[in-house]
N, C-alpha and C positions, 0 to 999 in steps of 0.2 A: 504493500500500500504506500508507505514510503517513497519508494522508489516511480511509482505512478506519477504519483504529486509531484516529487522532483522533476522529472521530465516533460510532465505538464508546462510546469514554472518556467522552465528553460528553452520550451517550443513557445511560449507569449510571447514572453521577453525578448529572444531572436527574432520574431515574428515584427513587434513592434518596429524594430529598429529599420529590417529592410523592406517595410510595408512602407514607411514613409519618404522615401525619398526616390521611387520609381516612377516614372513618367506611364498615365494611364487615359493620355488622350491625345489629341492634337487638332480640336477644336479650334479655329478662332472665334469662336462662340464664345469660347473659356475668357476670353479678356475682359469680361463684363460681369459686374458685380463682383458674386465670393467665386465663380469659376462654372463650370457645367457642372450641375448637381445632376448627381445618379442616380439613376432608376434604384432605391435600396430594397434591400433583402436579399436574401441564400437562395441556393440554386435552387431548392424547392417550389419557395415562392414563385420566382423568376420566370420558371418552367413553365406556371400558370398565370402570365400575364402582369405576375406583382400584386396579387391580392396578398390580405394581409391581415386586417381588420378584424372578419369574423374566422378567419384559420389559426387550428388549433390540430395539434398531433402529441401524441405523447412518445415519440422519438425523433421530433424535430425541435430544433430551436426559430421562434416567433420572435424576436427583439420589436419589430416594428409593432405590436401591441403586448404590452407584458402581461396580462392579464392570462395570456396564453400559456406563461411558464407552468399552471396549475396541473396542465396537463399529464406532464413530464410524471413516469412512471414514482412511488416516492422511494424505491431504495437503488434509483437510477444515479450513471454521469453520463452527462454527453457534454463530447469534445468535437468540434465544428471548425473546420479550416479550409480555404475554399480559396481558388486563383480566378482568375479574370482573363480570359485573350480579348481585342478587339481588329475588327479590318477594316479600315470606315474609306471609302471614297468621297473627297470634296469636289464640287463639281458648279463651277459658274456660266457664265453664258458663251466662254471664251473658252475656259481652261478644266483640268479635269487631273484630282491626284490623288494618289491612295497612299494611306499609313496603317504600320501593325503595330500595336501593343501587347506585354504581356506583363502581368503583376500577379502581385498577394495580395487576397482581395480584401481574408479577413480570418478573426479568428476569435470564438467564441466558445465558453464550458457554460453548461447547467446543470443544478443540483438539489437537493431537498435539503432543506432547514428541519421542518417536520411536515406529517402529513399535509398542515392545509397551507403549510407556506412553500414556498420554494422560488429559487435565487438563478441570475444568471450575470455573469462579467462578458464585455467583448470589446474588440474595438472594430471597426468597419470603415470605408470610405465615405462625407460626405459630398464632396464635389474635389471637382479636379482642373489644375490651369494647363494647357500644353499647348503653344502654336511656334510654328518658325517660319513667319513670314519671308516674301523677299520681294519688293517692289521698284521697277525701273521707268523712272517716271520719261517721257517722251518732251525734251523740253528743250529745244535747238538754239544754239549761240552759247549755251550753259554747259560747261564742262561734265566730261560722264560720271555721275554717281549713281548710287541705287539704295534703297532705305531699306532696312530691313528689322521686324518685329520680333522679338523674343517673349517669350513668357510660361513657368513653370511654376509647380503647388499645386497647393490645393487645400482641405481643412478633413480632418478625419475626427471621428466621433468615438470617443471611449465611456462604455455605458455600463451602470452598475445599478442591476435591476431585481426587484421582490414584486411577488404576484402572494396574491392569499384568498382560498376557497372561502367565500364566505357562509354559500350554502351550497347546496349539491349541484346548484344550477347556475349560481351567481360566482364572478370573480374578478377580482377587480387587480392592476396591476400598478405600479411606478416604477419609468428608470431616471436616475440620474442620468445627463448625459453632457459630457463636457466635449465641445467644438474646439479644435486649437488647429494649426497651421499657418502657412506662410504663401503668399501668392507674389510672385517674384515678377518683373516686366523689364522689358530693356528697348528703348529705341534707338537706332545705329543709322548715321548714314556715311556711307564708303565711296573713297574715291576713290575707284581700285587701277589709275594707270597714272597715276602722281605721288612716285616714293614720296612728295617732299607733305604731301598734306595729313592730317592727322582726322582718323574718324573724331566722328560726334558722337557722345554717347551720352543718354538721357536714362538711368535707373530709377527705378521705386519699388520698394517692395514693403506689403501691409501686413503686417503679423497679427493674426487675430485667435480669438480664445474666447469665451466665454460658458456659460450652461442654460442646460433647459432642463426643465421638469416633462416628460411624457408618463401620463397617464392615461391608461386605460381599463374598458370593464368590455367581461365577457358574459351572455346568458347564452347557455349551453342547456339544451331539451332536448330529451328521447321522444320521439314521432311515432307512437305502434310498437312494432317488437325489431325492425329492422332499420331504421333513420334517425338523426341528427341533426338537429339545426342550433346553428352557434349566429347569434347575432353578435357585431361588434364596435365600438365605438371608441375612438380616440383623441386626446385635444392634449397638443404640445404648448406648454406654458413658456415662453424663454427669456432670460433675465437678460439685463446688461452686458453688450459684448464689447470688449475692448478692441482696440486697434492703434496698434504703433506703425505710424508710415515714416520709412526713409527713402530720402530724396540724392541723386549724385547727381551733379552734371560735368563732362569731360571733353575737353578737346586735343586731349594727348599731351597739355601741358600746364593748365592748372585744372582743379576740379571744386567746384563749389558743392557744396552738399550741406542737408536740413533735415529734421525731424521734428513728429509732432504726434502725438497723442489723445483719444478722447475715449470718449462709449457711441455706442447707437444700439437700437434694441430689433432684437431680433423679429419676425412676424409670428404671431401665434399661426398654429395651422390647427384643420378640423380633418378626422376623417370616419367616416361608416362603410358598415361590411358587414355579409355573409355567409354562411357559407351551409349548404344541406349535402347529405353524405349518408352511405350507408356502406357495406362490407365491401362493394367492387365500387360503386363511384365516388367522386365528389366533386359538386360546384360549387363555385364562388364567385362575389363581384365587392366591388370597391370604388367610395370616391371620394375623393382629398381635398382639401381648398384650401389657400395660403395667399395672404393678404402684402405682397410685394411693394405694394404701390402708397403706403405707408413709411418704408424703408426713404429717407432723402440721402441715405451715404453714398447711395450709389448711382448711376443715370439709368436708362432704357428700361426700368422696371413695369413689371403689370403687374394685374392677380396671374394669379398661377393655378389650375386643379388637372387631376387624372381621373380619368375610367381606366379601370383594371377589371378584368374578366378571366376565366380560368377552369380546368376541367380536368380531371386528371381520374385516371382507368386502369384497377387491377385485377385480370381475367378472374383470379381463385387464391387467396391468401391462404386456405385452408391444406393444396395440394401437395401432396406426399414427394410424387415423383417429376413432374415438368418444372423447370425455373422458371422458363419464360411466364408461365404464370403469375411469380411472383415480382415481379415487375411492374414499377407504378409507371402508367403513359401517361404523359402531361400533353396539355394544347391551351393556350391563352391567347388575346391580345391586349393592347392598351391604346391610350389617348392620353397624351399630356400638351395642356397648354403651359409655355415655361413661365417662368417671369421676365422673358425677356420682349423686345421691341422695340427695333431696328425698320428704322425709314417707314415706320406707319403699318410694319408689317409682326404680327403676333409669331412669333420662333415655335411652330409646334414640333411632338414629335411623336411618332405613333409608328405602331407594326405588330409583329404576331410573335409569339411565343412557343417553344418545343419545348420537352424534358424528357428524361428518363430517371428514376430512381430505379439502382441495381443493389442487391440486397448482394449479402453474402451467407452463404448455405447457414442453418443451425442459428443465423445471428440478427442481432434488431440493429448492424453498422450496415450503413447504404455508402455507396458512389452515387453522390448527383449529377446531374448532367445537364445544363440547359442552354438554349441558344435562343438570342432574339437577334431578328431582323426587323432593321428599322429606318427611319426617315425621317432626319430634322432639317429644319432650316426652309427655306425656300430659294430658287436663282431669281426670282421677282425682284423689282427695284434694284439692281447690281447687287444682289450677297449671296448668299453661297447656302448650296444644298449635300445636305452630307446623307451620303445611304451606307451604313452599316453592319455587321457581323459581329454579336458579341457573345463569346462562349466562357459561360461560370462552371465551375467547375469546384466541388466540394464533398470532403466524406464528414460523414456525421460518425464519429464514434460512438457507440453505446454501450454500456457496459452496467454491471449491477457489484457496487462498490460499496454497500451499506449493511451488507447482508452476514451476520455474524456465523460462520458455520460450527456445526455440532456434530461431534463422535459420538457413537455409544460402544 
């Protein structure tokens, strides 16, 4: 047991360090506001569109409503760690470029306190900054240069969360969740056939940190002798976020540089959900709202919500001999308006959802597996439309870690 926990400790911890400092997009969406915020949740969810709200499982982990954790068997642990690829094509009225990413996506354990409580720690991505621009403007008489846009971060969310039955059907949840990160920008312009001239370089980069309260409650009903229904509901509180911004500016021979300090508060968000199920199915839907256009830190903001939809299908849990049986199918889609907007035009981004959950013989540890294909942006009014490929990828460990054994 010992020895679990030890290696637990030291897969966070590692996890932590090189979770934060990978590049996991290359958006120039990302320059605006706190960066591209991502679609959250584990491959599970994901697989189904991103519902979230009224899903509950008792060998997965739910961060996005904690009310969920109740579920979780109680002399269970589950260990959750999960990567991310993406292959996105940017694509304007002129030009057309593809980028691959690949990261750590996330890493999360849940636990039981006692029967009607029970706990989960993680950290996950909230948004992400990545672009590298390169612009050559067409300007005759004017010696050759060419601008070019930099910018990396993004903010990650480490969350420390208690769910507690209240009644056989009710349950309600809280995470702590504290925001921190660093969103980095560089503006350059080069004049790349005159040794003698020196780039221009314009830095800023915003450090920000703060927390939120998410709570949530679950009511969870048997339907007859074979169904389910988990309605779910969530409302993130968030306090004071700070933000330190530095300033440099260089032209290869002196450099003036500034900082400056304050708060601004983050938007509350609302969300409802879900979900009816019985031994081979279950659906679910979802829908969020988040009040952007409040926020003055930042420009191009709006409100912001999603529809999340989801389906997921396994032939016979029950079966002795066939595996593929025991394999959950997923199928979702979604709709998100972002908070963002650019030249009069609302940034949405929408598309469809794949999964598989693969078990492993004798055991409650899965391989998830999910892929969405997607579609943000628009080329309307000169910007730029990005179509997509994002594969999450995560094993749920399970195990029964509480359980005192007896000889006779």
């Amino acid at each position: 047991m010992k020895i679990k926990k030890l290696l637990l400790i030291t897969i966070i911890l590692f996890g932590f360090k090189i979770g934060l400092g990978q590049k996991n997009t290359f958006s120039p969406y990302s320059r605006y506001g706190i960066g591209e915020v991502v679609q959250q949740g584990y491959a599970t969810n994901l697989g189904m569109g991103g519902i979230a709200r009224g899903f509950r499982k008792n060998n997965t982990l739910n961060y996005l409503n904690p009310a969920s954790y109740t579920a979780q068997d109680t002399n269970s642990f589950i260990f959750d760690v999960g990567l991310t690829g993406n292959l996105s094509s940017f694509q304007t009225e002129t030009n057309n470029q593809s980028r691959k990413t690949v990261a750590l996506d996330h890493i999360a354990i849940g636990f039981p306190v006692i029967r009607w409580w029970k706990s989960s720690i993680g950290i996950a991505p909230y948004s992400h900054v990545g672009y590298d621009i390169q612009i050559t403007p067409q300007t005759p008489d004017v010696e050759e240069h060419y601008y070019r846009y930099q910018g990396n971060g993004g903010l990650r969310q480490f969350y420390i969360g208690n769910a507690f039955e209240l009644a056989p059907s009710l349950s309600i949840g809280l995470n702590y969740s504290y925001l921190f990160g660093s969103l980095s920008y560089n503006n350059i312009v080069i004049w790349p056939n005159d040794d003698n001239s020196k780039n221009l370089i314009y830095s800023e980069e915003k450090i920000l940190s703060g927390s939120v309260f998410n709570l949530g409650a679950q009511y969870h009903k048997k339907i007859g002798e074979n169904y389910d229904l988990t309605l779910g509901v969530t409302y993130d509180i968030p306090l004071n976020m700070s933000i330190e911004e530095n300033y440099a500016y260089t032209n290869g021979l002196d450099t003036i540089s500034d900082e400056s300090s304050h708060n601004f508060r983050f938007p509350e968000k609302v969300g409802v959900g879900f979900s009816f199920q019985s031994n081979k199915f279950l659906f679910g839907a979802d829908f969020s709202y988040q009040d952007w256009s409040t926020v003055d830190e930042f420009k191009y903001l709006q409100n912001s919500y999603s529809i999340n939809t989801g389906f997921e299908y396994t032939p016979d849990r029950q079966a002795l001999r066939s595996y593929w049986k025991h394999i959950n199918y997923r199928i979702g889609g979604f709709y998100n308006q972002s908070y963002l907007k650019m030249k009069g035009e609302p940034i949405k981004n929408y598309g469809i959802t794949f999964g598989l959950g693969l078990p492993i013989k004798y055991q409650k540890t899965r391989f998830n597996i999910s892929c969405q294909l997607g579609k943000r942006g628009t080329i309307e009014n000169n910007l730029i439309e990005t179509n997509y490929a994002t594969i999450n990828f995560n094993i749920t460990f399970f195990d029964f870690w509480f359980l005192q054994q007896k000889y006779q």
